[in-house]
C-alpha positions as CSV (number, residue, x, y, z in Angstrom):
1,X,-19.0,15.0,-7.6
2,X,-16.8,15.3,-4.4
3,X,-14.5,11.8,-3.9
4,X,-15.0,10.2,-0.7
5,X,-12.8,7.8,1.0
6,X,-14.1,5.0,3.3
7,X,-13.3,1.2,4.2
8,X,-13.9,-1.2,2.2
9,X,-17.1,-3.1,2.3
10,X,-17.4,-7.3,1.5
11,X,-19.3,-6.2,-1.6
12,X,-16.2,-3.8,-2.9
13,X,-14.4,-6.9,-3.8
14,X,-15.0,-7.7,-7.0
15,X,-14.5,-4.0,-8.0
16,X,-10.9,-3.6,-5.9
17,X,-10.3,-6.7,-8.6
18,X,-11.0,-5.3,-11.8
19,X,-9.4,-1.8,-10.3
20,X,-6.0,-3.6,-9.3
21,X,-5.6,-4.9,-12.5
22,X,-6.5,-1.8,-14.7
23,X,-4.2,0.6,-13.0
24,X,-1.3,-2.0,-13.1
25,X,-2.3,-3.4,-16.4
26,X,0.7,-1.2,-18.5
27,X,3.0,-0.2,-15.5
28,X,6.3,-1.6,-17.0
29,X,7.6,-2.4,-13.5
30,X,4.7,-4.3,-12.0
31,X,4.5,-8.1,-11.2
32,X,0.8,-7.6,-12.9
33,X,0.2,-10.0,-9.8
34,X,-0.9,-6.9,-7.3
35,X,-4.9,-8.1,-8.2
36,X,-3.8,-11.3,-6.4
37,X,-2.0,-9.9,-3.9
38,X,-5.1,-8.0,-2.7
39,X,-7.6,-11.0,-2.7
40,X,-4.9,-13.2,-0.6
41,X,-4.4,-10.6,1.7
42,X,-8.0,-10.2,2.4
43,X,-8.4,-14.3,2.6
44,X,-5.6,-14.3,5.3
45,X,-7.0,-11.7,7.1
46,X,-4.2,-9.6,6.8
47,X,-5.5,-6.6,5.3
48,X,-4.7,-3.8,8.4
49,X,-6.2,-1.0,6.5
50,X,-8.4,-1.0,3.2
51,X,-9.9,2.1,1.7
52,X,-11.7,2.7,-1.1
53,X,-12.4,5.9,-2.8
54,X,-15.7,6.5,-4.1
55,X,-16.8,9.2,-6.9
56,X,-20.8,8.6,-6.6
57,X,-21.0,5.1,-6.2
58,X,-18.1,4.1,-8.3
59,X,-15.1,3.1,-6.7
60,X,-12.3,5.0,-8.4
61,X,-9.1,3.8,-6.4
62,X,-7.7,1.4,-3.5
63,X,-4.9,1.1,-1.1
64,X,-3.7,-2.1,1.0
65,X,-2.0,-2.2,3.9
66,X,-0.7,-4.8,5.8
67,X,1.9,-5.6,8.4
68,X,5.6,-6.9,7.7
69,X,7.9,-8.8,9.6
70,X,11.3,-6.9,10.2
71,X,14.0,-9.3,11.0
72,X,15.5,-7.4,14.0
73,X,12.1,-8.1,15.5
74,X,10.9,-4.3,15.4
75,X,7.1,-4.3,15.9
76,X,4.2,-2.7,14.3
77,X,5.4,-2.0,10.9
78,X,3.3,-1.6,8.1
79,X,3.8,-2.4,4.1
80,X,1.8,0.1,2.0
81,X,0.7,-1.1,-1.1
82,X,-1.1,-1.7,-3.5
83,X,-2.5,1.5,-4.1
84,X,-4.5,1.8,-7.5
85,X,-6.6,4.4,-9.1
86,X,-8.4,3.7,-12.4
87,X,-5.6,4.8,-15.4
88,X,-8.7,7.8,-16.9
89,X,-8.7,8.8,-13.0
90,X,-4.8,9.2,-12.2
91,X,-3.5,12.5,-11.9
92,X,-6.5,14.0,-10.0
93,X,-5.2,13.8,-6.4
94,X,-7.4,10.4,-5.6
95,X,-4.1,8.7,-4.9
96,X,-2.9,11.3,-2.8
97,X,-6.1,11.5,-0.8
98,X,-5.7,7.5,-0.2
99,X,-2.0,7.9,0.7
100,X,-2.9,10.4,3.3
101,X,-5.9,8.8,4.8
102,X,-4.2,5.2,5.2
103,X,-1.1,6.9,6.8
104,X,-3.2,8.6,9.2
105,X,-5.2,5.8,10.1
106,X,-2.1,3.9,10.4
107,X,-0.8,6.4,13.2
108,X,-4.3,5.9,14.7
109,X,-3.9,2.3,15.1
110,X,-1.2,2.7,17.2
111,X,1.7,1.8,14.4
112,X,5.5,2.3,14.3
113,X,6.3,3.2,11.1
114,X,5.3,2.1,7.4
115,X,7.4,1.2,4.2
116,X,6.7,1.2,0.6
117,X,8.1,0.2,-2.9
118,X,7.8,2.1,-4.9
119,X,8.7,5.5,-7.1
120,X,11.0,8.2,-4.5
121,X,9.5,10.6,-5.9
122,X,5.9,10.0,-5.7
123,X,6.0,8.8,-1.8
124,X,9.0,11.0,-0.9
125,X,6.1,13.9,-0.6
126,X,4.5,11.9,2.1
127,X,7.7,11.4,3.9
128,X,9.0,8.3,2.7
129,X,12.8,8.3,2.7
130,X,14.9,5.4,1.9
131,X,16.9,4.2,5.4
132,X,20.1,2.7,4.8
133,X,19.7,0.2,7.4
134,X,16.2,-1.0,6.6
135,X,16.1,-3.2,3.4
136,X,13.7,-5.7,1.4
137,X,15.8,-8.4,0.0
138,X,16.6,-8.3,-4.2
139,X,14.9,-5.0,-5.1
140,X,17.1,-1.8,-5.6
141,X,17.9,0.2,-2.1
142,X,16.5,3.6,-3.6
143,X,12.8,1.9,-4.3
144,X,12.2,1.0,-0.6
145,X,11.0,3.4,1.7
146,X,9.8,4.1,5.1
147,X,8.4,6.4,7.4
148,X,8.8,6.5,11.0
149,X,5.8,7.6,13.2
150,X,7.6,8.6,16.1
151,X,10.4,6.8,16.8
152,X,13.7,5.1,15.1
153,X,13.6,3.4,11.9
154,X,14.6,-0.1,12.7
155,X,17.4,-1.9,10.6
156,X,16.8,-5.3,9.2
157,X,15.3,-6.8,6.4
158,X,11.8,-6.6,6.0
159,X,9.8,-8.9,4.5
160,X,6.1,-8.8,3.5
161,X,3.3,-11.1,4.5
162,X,3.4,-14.4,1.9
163,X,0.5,-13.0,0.3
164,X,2.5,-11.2,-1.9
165,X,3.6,-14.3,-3.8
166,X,0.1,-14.7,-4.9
167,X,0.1,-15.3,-8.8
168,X,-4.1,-16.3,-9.2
């Protein structure tokens, strides 16, 4: 079965959910909150960009993305993340198809740039690099990442949408 990639739909919901929570469910670095994060995001309305893969009619992965503020006032800048793909299902290029498919939908929306935290070397293949200038507040500098669609990375402190202090 070929995997296809597609916005979510109202009735994914529930499914994104139990997804969220599988994929993060043993990561050792994770706020096991990201679940949350993706439900408040939607309820806010602040959910840019929100693809689902689909293997038949299962949903077998997810990615969020949604804008941050940058403090030197730098304008259409995008946080990526969550991305999730069930644990049996990792390791078979679904994430990499949703990385690809929510950056270019980003740059076809018209945005700046995107940032992510996150592993280097998993998002370094997209182009993520960590900018010195550019930093979220309390995380290590070498986690945080950006990509530039165009033009100059801005330098500030980014923050994400309070969504991402969603614990239920």
């Amino acid at each position: 079965m070929e995997i296809r990639t597609r916005n979510e739909r109202p009735a994914d919901a529930d499914a994104i959910t139990q997804l969220t929570e599988a994929a993060f469910r043993s990561e050792p670095y994770s706020s096991h909150t990201e679940q949350f994060i993706v439900n408040a995001l939607r309820r806010a309305g602040q959910l840019t960009i929100s693809l689902v893969a689909v293997d038949g009619d299962a949903i077998v992965g997810h990615v969020a993305v949604s804008p941050v503020m940058v403090s030197s006032g730098a304008t259409r800048w995008y946080g990526l993340g969550p991305i999730s793909v069930w644990p049996e299902r990792q390791r078979q290029g679904i994430g990499t198809s949703l990385m690809e498919a929510a950056l270019d939908e980003l740059r076809r929306l018209g945005g700046a740039g995107c940032v992510v935290l996150g592993d280097p070397a998993y998002y370094g293949r997209f182009g993520f690099q960590v900018h010195a200038g550019l930093v979220l507040p309390g995380v290590p500098p070498e986690y945080f990442q950006a990509i530039s669609f165009g033009g100059p990375v801005p330098v500030g402190e980014v923050r994400y949408h309070q969504a991402f202090d969603a614990t239920s």
